[in-house]
N, CA, C and O atoms as a GROMACS GRO file, in nm:
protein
  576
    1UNK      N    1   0.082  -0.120   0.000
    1UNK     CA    2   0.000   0.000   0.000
    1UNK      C    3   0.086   0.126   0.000
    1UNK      O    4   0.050   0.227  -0.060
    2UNK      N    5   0.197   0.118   0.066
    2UNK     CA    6   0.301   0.230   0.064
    2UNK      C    7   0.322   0.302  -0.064
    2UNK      O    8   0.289   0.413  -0.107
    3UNK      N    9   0.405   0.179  -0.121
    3UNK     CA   10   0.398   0.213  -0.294
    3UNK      C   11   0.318   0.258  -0.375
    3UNK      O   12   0.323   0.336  -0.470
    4UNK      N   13   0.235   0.193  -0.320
    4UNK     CA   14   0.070   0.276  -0.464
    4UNK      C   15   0.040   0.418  -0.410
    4UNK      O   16   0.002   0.504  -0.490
    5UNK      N   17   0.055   0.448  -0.274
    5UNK     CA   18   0.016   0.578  -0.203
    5UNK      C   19   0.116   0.670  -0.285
    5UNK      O   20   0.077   0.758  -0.363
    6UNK      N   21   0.231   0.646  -0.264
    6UNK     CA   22   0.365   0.731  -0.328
    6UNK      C   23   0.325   0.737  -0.483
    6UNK      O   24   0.327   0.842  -0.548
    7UNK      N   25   0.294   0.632  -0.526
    7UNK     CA   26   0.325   0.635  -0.698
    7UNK      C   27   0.160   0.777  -0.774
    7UNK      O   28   0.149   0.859  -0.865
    8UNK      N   29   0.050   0.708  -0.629
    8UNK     CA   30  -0.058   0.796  -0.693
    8UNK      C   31  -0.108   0.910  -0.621
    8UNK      O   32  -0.223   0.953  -0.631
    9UNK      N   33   0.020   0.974  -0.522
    9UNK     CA   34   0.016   1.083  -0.499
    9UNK      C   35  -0.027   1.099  -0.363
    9UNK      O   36   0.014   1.202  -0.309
   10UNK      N   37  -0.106   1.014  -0.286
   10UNK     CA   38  -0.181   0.962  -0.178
   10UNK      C   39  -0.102   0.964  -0.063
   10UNK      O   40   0.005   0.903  -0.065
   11UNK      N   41  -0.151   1.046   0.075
   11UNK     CA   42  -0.108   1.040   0.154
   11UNK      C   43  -0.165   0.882   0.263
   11UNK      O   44  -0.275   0.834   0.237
   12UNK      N   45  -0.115   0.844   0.330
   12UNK     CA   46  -0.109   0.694   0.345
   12UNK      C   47  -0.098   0.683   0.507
   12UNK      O   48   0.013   0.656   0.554
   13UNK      N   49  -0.243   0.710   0.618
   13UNK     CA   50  -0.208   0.700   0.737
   13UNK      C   51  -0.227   0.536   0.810
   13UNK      O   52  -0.337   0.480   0.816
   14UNK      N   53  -0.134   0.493   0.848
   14UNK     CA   54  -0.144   0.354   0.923
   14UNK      C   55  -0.164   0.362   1.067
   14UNK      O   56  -0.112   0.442   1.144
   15UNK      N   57  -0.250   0.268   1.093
   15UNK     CA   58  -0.270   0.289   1.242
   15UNK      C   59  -0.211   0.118   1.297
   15UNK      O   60  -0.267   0.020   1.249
   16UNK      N   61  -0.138   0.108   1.362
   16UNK     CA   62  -0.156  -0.078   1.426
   16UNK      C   63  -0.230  -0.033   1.544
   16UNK      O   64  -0.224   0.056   1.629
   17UNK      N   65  -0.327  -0.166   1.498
   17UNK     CA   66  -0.406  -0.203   1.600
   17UNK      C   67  -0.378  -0.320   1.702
   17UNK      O   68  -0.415  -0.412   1.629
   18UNK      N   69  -0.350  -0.366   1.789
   18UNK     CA   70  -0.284  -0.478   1.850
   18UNK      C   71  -0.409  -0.524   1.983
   18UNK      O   72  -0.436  -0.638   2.021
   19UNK      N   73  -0.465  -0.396   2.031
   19UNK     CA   74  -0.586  -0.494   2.113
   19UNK      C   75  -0.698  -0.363   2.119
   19UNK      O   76  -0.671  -0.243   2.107
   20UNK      N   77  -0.839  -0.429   2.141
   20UNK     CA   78  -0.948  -0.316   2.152
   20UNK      C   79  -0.950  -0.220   2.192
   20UNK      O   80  -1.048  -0.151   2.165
   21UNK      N   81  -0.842  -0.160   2.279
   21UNK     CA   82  -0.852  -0.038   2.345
   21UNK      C   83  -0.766   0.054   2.235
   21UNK      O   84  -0.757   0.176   2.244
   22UNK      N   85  -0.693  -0.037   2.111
   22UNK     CA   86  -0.642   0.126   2.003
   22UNK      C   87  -0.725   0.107   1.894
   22UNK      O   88  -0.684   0.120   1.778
   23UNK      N   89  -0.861   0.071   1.927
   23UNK     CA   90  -0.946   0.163   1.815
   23UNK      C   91  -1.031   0.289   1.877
   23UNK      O   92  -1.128   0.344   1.824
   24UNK      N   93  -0.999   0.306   1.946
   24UNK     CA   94  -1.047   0.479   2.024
   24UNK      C   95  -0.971   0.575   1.941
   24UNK      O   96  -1.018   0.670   1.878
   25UNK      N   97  -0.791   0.518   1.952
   25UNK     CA   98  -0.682   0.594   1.933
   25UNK      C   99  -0.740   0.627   1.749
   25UNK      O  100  -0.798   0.726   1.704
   26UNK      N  101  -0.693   0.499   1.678
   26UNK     CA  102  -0.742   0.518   1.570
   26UNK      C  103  -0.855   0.574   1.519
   26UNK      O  104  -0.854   0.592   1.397
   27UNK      N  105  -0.979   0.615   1.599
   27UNK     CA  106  -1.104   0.623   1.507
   27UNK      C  107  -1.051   0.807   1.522
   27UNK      O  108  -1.071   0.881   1.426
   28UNK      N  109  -0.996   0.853   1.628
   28UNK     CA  110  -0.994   0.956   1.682
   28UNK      C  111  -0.917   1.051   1.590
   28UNK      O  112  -0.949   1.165   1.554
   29UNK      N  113  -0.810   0.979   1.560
   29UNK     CA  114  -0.739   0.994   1.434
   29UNK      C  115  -0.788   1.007   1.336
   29UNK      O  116  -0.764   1.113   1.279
   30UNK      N  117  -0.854   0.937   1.288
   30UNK     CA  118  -0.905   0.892   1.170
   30UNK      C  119  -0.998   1.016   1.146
   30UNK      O  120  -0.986   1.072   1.037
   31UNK      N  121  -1.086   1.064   1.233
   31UNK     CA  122  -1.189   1.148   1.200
   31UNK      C  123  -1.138   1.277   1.232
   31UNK      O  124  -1.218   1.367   1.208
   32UNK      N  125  -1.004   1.323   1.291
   32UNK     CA  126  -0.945   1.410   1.263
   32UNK      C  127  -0.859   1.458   1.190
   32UNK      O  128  -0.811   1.569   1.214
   33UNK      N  129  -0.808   1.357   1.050
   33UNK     CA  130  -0.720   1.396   0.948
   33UNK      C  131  -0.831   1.396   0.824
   33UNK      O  132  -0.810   1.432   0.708
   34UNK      N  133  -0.976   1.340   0.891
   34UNK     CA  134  -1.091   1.333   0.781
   34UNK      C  135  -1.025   1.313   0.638
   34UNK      O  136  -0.992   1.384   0.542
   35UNK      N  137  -1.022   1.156   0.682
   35UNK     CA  138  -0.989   1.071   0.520
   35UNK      C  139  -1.052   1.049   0.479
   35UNK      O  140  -1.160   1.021   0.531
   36UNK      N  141  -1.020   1.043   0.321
   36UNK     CA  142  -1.106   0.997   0.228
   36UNK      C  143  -1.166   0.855   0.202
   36UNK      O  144  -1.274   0.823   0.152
   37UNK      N  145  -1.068   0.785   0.248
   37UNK     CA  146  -1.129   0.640   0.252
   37UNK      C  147  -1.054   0.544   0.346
   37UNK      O  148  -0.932   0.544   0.362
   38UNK      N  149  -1.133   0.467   0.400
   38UNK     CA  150  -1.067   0.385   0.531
   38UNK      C  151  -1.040   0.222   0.412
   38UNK      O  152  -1.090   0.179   0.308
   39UNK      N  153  -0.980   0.197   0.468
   39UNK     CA  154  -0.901   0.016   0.405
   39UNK      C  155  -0.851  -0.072   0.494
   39UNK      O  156  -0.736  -0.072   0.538
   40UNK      N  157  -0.951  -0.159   0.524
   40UNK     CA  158  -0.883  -0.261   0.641
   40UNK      C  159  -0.829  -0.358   0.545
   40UNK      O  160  -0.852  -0.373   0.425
   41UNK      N  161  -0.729  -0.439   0.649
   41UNK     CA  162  -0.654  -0.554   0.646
   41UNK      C  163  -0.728  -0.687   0.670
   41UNK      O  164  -0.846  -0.688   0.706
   42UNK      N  165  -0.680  -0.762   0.655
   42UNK     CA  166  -0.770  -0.920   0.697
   42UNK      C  167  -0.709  -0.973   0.836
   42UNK      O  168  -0.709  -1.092   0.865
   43UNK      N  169  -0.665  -0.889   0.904
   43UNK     CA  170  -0.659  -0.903   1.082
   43UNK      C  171  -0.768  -0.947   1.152
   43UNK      O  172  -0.872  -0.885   1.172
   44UNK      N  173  -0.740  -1.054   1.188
   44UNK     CA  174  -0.868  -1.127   1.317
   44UNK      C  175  -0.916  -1.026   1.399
   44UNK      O  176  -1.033  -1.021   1.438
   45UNK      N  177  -0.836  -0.954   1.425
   45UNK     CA  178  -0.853  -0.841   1.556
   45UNK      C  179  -0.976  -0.724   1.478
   45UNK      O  180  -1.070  -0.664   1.530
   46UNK      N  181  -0.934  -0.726   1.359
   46UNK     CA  182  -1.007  -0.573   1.271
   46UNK      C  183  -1.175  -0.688   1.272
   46UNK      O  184  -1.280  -0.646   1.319
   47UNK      N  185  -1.160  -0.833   1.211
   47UNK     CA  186  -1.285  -0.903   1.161
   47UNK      C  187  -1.342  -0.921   1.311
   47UNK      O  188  -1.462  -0.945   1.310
   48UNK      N  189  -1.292  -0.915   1.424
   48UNK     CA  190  -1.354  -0.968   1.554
   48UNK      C  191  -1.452  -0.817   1.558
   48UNK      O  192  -1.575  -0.818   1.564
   49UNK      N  193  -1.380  -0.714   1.554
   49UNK     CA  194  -1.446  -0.561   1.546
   49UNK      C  195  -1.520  -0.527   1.440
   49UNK      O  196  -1.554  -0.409   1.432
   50UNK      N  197  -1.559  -0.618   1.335
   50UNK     CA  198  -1.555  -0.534   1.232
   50UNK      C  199  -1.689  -0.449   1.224
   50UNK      O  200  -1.701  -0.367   1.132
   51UNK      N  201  -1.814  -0.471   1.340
   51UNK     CA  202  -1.952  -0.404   1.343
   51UNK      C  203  -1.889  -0.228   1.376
   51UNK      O  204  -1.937  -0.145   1.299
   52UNK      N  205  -1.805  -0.181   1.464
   52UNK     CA  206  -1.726  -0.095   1.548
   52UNK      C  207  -1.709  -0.018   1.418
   52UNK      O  208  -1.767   0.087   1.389
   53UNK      N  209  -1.624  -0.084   1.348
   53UNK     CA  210  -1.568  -0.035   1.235
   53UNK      C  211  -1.611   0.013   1.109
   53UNK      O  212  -1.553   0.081   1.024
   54UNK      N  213  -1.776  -0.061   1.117
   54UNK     CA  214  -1.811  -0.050   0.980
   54UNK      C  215  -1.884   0.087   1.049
   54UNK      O  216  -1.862   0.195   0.994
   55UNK      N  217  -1.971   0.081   1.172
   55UNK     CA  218  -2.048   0.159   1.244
   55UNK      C  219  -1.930   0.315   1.254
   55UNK      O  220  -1.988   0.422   1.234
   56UNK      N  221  -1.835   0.320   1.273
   56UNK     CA  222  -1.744   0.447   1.303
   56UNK      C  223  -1.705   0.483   1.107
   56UNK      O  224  -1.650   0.592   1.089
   57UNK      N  225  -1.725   0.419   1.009
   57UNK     CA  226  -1.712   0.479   0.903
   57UNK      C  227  -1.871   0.557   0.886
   57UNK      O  228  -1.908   0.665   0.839
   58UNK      N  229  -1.937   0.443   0.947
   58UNK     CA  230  -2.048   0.557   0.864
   58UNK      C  231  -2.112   0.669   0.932
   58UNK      O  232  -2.186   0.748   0.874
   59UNK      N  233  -2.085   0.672   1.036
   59UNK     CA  234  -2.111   0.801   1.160
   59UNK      C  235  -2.022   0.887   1.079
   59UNK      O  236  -2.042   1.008   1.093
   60UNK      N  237  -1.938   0.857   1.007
   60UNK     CA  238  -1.822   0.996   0.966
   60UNK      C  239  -1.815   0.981   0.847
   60UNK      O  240  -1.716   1.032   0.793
   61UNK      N  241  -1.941   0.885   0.732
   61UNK     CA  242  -1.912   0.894   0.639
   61UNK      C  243  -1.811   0.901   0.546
   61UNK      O  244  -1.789   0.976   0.452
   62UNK      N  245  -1.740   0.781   0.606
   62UNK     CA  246  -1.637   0.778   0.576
   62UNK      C  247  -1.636   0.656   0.440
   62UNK      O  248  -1.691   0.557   0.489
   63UNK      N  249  -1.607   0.632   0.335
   63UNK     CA  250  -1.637   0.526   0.212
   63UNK      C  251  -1.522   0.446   0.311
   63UNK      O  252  -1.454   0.483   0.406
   64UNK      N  253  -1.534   0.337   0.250
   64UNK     CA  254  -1.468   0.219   0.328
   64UNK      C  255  -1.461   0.099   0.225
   64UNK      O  256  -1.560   0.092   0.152
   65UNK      N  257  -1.358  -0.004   0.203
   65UNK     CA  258  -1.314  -0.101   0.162
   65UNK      C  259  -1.247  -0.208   0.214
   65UNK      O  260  -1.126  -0.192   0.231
   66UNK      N  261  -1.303  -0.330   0.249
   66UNK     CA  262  -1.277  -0.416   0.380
   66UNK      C  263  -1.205  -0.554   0.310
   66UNK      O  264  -1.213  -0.582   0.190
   67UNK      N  265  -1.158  -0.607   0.380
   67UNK     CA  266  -1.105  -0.707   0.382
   67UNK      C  267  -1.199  -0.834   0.315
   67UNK      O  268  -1.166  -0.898   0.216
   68UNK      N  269  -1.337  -0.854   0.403
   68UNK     CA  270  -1.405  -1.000   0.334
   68UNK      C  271  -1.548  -0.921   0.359
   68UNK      O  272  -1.567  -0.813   0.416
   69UNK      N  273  -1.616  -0.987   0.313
   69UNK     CA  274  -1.760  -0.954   0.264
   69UNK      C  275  -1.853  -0.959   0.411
   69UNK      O  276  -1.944  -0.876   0.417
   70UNK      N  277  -1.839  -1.026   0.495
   70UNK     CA  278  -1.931  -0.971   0.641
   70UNK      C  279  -1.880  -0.824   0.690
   70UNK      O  280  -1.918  -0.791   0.803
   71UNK      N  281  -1.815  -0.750   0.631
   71UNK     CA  282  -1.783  -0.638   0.668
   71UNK      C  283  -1.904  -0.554   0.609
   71UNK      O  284  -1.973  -0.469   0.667
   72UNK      N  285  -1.911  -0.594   0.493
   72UNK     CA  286  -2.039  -0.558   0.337
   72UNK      C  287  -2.178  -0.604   0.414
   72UNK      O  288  -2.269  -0.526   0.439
   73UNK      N  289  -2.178  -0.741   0.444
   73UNK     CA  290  -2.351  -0.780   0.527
   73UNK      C  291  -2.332  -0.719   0.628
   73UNK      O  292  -2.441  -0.736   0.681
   74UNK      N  293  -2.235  -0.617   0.746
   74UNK     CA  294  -2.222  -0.602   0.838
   74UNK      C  295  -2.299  -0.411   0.781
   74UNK      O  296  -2.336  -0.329   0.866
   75UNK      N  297  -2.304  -0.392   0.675
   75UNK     CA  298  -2.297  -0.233   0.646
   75UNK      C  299  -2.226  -0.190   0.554
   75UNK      O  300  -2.264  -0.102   0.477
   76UNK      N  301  -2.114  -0.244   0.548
   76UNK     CA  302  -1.990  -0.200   0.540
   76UNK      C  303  -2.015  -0.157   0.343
   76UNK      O  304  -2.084  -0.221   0.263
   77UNK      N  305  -1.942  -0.047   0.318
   77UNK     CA  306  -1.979  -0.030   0.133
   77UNK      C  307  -1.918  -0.126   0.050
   77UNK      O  308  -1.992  -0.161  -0.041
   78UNK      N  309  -1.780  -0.193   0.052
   78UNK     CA  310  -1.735  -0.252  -0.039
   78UNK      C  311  -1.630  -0.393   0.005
   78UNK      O  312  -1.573  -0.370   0.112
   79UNK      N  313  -1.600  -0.507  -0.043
   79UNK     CA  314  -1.518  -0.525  -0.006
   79UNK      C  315  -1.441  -0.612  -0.132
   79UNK      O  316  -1.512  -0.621  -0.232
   80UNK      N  317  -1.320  -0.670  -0.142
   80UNK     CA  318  -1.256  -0.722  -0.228
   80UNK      C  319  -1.158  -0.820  -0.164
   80UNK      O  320  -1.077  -0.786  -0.078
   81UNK      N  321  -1.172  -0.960  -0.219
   81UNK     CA  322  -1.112  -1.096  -0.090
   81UNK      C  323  -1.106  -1.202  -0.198
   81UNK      O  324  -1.150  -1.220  -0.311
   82UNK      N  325  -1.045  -1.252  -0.127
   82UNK     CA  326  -1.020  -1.402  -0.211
   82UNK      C  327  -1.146  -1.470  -0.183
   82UNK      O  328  -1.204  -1.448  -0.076
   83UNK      N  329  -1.184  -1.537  -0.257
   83UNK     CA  330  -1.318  -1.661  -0.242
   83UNK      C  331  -1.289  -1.762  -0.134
   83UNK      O  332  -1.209  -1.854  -0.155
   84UNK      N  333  -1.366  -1.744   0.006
   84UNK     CA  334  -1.272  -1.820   0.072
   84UNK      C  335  -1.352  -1.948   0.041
   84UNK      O  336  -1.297  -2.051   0.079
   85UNK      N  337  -1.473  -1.962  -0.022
   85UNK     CA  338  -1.521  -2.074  -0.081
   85UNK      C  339  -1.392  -2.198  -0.123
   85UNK      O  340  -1.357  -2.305  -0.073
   86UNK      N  341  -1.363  -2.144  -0.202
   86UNK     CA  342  -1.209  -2.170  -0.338
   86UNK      C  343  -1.098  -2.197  -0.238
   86UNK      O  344  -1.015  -2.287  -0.254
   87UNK      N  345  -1.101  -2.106  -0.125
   87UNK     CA  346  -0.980  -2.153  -0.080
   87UNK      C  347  -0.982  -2.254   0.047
   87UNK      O  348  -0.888  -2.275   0.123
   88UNK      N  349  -1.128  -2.316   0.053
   88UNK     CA  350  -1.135  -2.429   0.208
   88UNK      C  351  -1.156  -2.534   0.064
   88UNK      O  352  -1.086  -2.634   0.073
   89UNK      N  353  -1.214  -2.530  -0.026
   89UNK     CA  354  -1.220  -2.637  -0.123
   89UNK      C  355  -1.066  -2.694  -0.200
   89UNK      O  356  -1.056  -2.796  -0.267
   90UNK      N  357  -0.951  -2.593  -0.167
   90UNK     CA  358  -0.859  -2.621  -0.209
   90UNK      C  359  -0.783  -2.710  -0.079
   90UNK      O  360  -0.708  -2.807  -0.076
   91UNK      N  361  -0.842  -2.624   0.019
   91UNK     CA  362  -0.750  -2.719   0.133
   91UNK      C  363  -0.775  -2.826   0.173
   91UNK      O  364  -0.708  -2.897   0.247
   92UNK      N  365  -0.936  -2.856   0.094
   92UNK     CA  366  -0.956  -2.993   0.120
   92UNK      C  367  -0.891  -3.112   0.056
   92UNK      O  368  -0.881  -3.229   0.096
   93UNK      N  369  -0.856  -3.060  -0.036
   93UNK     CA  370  -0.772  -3.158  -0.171
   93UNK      C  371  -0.636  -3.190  -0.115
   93UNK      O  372  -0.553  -3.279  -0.138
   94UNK      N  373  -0.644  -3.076  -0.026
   94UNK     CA  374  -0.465  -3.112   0.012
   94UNK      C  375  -0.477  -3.196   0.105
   94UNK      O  376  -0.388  -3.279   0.125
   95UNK      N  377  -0.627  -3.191   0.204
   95UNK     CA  378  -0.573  -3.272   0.290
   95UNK      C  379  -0.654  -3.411   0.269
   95UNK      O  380  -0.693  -3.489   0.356
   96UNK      N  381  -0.667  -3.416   0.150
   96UNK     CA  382  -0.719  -3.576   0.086
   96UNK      C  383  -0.601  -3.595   0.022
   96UNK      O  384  -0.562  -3.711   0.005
   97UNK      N  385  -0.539  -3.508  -0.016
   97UNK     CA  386  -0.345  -3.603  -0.105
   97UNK      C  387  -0.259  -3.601   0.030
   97UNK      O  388  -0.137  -3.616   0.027
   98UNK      N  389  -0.318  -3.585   0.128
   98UNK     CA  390  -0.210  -3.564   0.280
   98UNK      C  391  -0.215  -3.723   0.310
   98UNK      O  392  -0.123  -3.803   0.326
   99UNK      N  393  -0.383  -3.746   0.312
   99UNK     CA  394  -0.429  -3.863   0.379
   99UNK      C  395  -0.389  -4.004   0.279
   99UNK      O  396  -0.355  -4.115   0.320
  100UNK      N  397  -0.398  -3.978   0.197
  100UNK     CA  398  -0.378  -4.058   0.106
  100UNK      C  399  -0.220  -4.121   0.052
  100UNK      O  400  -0.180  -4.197  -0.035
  101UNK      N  401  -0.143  -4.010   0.199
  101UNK     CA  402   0.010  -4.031   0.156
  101UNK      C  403   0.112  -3.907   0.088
  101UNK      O  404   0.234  -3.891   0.092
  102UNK      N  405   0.024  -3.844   0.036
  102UNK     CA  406   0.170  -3.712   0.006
  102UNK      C  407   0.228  -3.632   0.091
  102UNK      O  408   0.162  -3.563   0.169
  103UNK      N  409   0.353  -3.631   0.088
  103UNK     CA  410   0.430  -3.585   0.162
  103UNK      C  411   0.361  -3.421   0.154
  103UNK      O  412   0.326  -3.362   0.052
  104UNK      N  413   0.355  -3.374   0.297
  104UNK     CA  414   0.285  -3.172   0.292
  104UNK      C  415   0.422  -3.118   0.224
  104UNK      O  416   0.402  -3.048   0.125
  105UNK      N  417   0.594  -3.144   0.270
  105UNK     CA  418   0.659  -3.078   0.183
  105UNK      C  419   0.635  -3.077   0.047
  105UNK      O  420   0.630  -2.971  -0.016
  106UNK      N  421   0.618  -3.191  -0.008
  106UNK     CA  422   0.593  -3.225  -0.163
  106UNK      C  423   0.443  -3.110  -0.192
  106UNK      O  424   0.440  -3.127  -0.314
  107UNK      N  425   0.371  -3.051  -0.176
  107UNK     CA  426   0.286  -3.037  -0.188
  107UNK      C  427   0.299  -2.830  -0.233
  107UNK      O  428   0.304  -2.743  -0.146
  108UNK      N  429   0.303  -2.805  -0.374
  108UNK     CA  430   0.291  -2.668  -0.391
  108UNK      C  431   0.254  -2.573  -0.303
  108UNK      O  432   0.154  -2.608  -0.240
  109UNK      N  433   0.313  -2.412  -0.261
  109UNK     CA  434   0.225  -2.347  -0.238
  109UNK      C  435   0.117  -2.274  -0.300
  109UNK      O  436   0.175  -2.218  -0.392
  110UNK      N  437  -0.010  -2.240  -0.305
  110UNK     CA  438  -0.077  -2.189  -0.356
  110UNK      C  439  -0.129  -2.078  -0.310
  110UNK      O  440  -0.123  -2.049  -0.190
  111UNK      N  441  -0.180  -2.012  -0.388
  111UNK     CA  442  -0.191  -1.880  -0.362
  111UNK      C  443  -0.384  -1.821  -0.408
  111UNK      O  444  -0.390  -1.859  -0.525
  112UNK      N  445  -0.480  -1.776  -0.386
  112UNK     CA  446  -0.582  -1.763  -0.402
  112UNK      C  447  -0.603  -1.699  -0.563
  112UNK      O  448  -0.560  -1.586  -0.587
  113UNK      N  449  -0.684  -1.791  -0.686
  113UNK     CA  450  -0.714  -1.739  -0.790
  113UNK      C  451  -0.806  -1.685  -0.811
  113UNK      O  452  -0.805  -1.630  -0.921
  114UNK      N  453  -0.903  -1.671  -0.747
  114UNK     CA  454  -1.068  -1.632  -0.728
  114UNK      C  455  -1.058  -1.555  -0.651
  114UNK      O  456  -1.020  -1.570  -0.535
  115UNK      N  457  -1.100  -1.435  -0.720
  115UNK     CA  458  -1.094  -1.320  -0.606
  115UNK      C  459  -1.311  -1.230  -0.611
  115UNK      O  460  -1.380  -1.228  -0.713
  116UNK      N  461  -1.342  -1.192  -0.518
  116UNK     CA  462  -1.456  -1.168  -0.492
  116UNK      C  463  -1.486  -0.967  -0.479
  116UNK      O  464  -1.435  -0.880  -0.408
  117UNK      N  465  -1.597  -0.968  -0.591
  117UNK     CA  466  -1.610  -0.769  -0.544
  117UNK      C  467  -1.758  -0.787  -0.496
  117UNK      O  468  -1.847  -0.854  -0.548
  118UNK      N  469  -1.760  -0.702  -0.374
  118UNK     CA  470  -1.906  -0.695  -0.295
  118UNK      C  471  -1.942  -0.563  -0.287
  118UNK      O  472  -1.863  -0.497  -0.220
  119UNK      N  473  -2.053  -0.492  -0.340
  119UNK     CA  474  -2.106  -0.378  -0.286
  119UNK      C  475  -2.236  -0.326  -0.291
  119UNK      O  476  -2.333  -0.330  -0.366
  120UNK      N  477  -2.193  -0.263  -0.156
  120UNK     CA  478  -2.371  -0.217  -0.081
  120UNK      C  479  -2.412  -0.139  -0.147
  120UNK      O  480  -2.343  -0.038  -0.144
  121UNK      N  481  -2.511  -0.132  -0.219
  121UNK     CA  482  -2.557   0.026  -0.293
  121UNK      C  483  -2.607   0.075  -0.164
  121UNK      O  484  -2.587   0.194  -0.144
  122UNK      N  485  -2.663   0.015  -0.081
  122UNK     CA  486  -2.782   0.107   0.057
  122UNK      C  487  -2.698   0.201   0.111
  122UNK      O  488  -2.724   0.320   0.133
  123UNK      N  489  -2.583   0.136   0.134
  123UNK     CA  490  -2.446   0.227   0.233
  123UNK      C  491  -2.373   0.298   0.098
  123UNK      O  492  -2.326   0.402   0.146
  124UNK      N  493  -2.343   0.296  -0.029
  124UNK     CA  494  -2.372   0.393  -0.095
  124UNK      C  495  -2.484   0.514  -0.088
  124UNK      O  496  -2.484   0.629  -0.046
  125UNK      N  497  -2.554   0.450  -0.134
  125UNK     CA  498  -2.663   0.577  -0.124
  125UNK      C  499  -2.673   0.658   0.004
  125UNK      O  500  -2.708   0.776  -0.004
  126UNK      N  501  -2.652   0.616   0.092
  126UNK     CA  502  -2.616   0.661   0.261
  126UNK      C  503  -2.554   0.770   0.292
  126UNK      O  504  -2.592   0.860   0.366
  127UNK      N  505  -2.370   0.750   0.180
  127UNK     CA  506  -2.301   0.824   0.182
  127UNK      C  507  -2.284   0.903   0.075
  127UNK      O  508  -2.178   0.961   0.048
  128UNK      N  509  -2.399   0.908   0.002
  128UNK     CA  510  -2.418   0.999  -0.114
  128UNK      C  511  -2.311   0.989  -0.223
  128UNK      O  512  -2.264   1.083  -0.286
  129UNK      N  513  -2.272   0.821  -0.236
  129UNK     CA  514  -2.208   0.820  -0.322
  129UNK      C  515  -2.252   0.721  -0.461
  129UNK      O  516  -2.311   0.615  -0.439
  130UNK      N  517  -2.220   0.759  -0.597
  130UNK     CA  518  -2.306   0.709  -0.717
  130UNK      C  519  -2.173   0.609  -0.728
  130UNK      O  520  -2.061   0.661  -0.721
  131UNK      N  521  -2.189   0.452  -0.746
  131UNK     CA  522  -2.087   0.341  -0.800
  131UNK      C  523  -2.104   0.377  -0.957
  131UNK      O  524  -2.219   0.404  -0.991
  132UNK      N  525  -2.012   0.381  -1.046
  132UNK     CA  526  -2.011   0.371  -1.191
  132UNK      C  527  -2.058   0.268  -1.204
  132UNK      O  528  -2.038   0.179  -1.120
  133UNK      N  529  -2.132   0.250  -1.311
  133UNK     CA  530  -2.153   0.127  -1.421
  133UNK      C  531  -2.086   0.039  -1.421
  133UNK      O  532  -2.136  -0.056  -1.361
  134UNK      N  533  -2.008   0.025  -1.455
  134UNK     CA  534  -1.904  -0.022  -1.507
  134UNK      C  535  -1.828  -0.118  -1.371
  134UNK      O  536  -1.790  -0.235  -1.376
  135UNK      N  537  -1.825  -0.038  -1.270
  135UNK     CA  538  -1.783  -0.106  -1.150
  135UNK      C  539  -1.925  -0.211  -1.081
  135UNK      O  540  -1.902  -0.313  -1.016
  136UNK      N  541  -2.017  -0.178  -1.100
  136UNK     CA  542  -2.155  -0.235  -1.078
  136UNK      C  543  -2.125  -0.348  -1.141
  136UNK      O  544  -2.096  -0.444  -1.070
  137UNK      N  545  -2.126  -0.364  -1.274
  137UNK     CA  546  -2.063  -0.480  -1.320
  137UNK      C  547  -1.993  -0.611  -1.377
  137UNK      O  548  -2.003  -0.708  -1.452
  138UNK      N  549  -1.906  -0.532  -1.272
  138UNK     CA  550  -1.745  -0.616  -1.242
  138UNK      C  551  -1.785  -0.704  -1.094
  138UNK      O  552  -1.725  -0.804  -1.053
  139UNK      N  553  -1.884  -0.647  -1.038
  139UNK     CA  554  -1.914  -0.715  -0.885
  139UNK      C  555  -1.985  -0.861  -0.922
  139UNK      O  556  -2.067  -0.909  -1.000
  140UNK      N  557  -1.891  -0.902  -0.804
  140UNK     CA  558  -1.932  -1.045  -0.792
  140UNK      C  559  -2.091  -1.029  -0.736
  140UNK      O  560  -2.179  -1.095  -0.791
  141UNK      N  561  -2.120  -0.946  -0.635
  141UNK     CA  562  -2.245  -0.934  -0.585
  141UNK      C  563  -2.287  -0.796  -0.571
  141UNK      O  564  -2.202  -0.707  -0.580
  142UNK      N  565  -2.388  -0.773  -0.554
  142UNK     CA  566  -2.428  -0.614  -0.543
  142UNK      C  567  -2.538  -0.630  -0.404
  142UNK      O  568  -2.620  -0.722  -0.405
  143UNK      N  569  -2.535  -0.548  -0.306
  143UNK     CA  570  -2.699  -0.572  -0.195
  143UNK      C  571  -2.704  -0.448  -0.252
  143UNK      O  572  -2.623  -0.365  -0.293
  144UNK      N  573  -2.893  -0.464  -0.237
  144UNK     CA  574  -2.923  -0.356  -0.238
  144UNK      C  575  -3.038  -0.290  -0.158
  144UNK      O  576  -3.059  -0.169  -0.169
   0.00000   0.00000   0.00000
């Protein structure tokens, strides 16, 4: 994210979060440099919070882009993730060539090919914002 911030001009604030008591720190932040768009990570800690989170973007109207799609059924406007469908169906294969005798070293790493776009028009329209065409769709799903 560093890189793309630098290359497209974008100032780039990081917050670590490490336990519930620094999302005070962060939201506090957050709604005092009034950013343009919030971007979580796929942190257990952010998905354990993620009602907090979706709830403190939209009190501040803030557009938002999340990690996995209960962020999206949670409120949340958008999100973009690997299919984790694709990726427990892959791990099942591995662990039927595990059982069956293949060595786990012997066994490729893989990496997620299916990737998923989710977005809320409701929490659009909320934040008075119009999705292009065009991005409408490209979505794997749309609520509306």
């Amino acid at each position: 994210m560093k890189e793309a911030a630098v290359r497209f001009g974008l100032t780039l604030l990081l917050h670590d979060l490490h336990e519930p008591s620094d999302f005070a720190v962060a939201f506090e932040a957050i709604a005092k440099e009034k950013v343009d768009v919030i971007v979580t990570d796929p942190d257990p800690l952010l998905v354990a919070h993620r009602e907090e989170i979706v709830d403190f973007a939209a009190r501040t109207r803030t557009p938002a882009i999340y990690a996995f799609r209960d962020y999206v059924a949670s409120g949340g406007l958008m999100s973009y993730d690997a299919n984790l469908f694709e990726i427990w169906r892959q791990a099942a294969q591995y662990v039927d060539r595990i059982a069956k005798g293949t060595k786990p070293g012997d066994l490729p790493i893989q990496q997620p090919t299916k990737f998923e776009l989710i977005i809320n028009l409701k929490t659009a329209r909320k934040l008075g914002l119009d999705i292009p065409p065009t991005l409408l769709a490209r979505a794997d799903e749309v609520i509306e």
